[in-house]
C-alpha positions in Angstrom: 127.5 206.8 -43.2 125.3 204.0 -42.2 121.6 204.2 -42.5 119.5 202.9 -40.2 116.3 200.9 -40.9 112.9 202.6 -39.5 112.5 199.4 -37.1 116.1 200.0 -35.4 114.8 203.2 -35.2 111.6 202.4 -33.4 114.0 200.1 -31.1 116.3 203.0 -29.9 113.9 205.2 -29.3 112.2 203.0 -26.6 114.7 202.0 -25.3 116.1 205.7 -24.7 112.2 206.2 -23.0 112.9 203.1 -20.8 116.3 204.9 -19.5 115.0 207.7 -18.9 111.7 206.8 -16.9 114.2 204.4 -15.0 116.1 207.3 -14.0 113.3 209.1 -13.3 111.6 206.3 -10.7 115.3 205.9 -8.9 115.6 209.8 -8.6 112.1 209.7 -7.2 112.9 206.4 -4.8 116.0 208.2 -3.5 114.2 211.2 -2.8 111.5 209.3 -1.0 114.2 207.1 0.9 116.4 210.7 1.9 112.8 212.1 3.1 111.6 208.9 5.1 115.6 208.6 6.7 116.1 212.2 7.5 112.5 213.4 8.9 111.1 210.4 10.4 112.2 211.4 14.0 109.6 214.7 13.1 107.2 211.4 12.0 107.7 209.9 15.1 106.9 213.3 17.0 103.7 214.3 15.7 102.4 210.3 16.6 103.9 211.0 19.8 102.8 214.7 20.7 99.5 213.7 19.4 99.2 210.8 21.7 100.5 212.5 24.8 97.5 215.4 23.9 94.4 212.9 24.1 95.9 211.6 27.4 95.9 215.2 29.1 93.0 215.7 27.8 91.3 212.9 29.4 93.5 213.4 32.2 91.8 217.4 32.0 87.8 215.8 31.7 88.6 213.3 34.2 89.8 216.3 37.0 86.6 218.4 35.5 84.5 216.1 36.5 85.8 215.5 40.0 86.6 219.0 40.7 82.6 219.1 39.5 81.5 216.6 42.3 83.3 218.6 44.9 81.5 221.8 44.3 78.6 219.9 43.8 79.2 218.5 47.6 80.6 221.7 49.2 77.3 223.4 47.7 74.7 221.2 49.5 76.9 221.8 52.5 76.4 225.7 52.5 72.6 224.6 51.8 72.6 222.5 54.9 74.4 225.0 57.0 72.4 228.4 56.0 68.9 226.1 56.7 70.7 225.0 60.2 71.6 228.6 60.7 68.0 229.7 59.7 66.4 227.4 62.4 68.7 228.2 65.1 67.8 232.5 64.2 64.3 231.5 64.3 64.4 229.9 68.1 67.2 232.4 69.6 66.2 235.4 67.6 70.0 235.9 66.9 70.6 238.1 64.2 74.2 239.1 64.0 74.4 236.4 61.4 74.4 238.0 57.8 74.8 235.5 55.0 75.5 238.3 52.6 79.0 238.9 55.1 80.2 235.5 54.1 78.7 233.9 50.9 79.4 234.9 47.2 75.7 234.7 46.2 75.0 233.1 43.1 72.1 231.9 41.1 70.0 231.2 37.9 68.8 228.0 36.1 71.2 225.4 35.5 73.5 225.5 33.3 75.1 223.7 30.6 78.0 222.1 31.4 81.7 221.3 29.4 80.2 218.2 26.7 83.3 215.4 27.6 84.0 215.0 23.9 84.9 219.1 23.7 88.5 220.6 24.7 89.0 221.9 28.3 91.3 224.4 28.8 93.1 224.6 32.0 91.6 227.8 32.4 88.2 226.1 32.9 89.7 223.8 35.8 92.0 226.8 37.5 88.7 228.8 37.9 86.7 225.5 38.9 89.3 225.0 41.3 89.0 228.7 42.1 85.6 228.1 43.0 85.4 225.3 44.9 88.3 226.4 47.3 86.5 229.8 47.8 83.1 227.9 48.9 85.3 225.1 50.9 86.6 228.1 52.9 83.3 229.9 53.4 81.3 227.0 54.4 84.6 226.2 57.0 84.0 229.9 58.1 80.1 229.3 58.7 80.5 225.9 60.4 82.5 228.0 62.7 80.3 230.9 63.2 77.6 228.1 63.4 79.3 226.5 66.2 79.4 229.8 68.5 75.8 230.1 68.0 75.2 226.7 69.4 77.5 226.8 72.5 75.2 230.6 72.9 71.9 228.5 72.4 72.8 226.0 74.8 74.0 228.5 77.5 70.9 230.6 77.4 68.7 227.3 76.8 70.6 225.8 80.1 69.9 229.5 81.5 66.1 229.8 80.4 65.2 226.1 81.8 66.6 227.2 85.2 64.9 230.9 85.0 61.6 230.7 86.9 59.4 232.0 84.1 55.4 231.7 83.7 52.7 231.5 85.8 53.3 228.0 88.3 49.4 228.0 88.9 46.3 228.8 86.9 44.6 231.9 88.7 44.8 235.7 89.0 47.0 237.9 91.1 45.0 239.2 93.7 47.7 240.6 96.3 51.2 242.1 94.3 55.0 242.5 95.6 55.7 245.1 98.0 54.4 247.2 100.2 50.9 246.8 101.4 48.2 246.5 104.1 48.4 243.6 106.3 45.0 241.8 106.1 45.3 240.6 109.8 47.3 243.3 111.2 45.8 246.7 109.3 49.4 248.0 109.4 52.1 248.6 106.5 54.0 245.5 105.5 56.5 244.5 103.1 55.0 241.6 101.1 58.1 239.5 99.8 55.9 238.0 96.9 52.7 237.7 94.9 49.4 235.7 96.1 47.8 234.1 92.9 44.3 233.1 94.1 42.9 229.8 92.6 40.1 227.7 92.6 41.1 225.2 95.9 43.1 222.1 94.9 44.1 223.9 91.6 48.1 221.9 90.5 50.7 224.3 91.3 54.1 223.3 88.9 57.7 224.2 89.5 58.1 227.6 87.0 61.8 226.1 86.4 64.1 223.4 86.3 65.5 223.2 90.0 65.8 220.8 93.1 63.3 220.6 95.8 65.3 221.9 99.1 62.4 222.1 101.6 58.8 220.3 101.7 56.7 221.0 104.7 54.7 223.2 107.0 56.4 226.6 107.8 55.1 228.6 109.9 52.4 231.1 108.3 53.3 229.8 105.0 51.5 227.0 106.0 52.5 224.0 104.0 55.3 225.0 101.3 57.3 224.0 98.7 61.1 225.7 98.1 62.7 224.8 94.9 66.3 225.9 94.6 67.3 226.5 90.4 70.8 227.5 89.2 72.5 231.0 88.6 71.5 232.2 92.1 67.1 231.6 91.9 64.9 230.2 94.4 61.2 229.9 94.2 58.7 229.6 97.0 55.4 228.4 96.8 53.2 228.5 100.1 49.5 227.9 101.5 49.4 224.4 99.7 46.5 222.2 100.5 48.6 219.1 99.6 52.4 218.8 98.9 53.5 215.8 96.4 57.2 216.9 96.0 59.8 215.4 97.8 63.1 216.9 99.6 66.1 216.5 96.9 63.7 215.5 94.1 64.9 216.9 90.7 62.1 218.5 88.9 61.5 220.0 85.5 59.5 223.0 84.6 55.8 222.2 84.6 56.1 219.2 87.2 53.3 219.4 89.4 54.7 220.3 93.1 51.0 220.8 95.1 48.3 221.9 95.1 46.5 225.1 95.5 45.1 225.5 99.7 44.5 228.0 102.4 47.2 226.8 105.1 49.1 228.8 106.9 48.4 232.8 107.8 45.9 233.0 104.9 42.4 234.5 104.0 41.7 231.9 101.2 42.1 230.0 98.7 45.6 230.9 96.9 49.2 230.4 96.2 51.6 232.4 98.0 54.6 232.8 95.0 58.1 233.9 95.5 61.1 234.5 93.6 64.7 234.8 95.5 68.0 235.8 93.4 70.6 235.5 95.7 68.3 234.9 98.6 66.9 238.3 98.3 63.1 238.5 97.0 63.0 240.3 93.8 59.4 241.2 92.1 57.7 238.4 90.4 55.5 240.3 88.0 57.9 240.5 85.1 58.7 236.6 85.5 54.9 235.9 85.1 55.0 237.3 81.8 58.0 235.6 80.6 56.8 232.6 78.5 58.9 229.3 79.3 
């Protein structure tokens, strides 16, 4: 048996501690190298799925924002429609109109909104979207109920300016429609109209927008003015000191026509007034109390 020295000893040893760390590092380098080969397509994934997720979430602030603006517009617009609607119920005095019919009332302070760098779900933008489609469609529904009320305003307002409403001369009524005592005659009479008595050469205006059909002396109305409005009304104004109207003229309501005399079959100083619907004299009274 041969004995070996301590130094050969010492050599093999090492070099047994070399081998196996060797084989240790190649075990560990195959491993890595099986790893890297077999799950680098689940590598390649994750990079992958985690890029595609920042894009939709931009993509998701991006629509949040926009689908913000829009309900941000469509909001001023119900503002700007209830304020219109508001006006128009203060002039007409229509009140079928009840906001609380139509709009989803909301309120409160402002709120906080989604911060861009936090996740939004696409539950956030379904209900956003929710919302502004409701309010799109309610504000559509409005601008149409908004647009009946105008074509009703401008009917009644086309109606109202050619209605011969208000007094057409400063002065009191000193002689009222029907029958009465005939100042001249002492007998029962019909009297088609009112007499307004006025301080002489008071202005007498048209009580409605009309035409002038006759300007002149007729008989005991002595000198006369006949405006003929729409919807059937005609107005008569006699015992003028002075007619300025013309035959055909257009006028508006308050245009001065005459002015206040004693012409004609008359005791004084006044305005003989008339009001015709389908040339038949109907009481003026209750058109004297209108106001224009």
């Amino acid at each position: 048996m041969t004995k070996v020295s301590f130094t050969e000893g010492r050599l093999r040893f090492w070099m047994g501690a070399l081998v196996s760390v060797g084989c240790l590092l190649f075990a560990n380098l195959g491993v890595f190298v099986y790893l890297y080969v077999v799950d680098r397509g689940s590598v390649f994934n994750y990079l992958s799925f985690k890029s595609e997720n920042t894009r939709m979430k931009q993509e998701r602030e991006v629509d949040f924002k926009s689908l913000r603006r829009q309900f941000e517009d469509v909001t001023d617009q119900h503002q700007q429609t209830i304020a219109r609607m508001a006006e128009i119920e203060t002039i007409t005095g229509f009140r079928n109109f009840d906001p609380k019919q139509i709009l989803s009332a909301q309120g409160g302070p402002e709120g906080r909104y989604q911060d861009s760098q936090g996740a939004i779900s696409q539950a956030q933008l379904a209900d956003l979207r929710r919302q502004v489609d409701q309010i799109d469609d309610e504000h559509r529904e409005i601008h149409d109920r908004l647009q009946k009320i105008q074509l009703f305003v401008r009917a009644n307002e086309e109606r109202m300016r050619n209605t011969p409403v208000g007094w057409p001369v400063n002065g009191w009524v000193s002689s009222t429609f029907g029958w009465r005592r005939d100042p001249w005659s002492g007998r029962n009479e019909h009297h088609d109209g009112v007499d307004i008595s006025a301080w002489y050469g008071t202005p007498i205006r048209a009580s409605g927008d009309g035409t002038v059909r006759t300007a002149a002396r007729n008989g005991g109305y002595g000198q006369m003015v006949v405006l003929t409005h729409n919807y059937g009304y005609e107005t008569y104004y006699g015992h003028m000191s002075r007619v300025v109207a013309k035959p055909g003229l257009t006028v508006s309501r308050g245009d001065i026509i005459g002015y206040v005399g004693s012409s004609g079959r008359s005791t004084g100083a006044h305005m003989h007034y008339e009001i015709r619907v389908n040339n038949r004299p109907v009481d003026p009274w209750p058109y004297l109390g209108l106001m224009p």
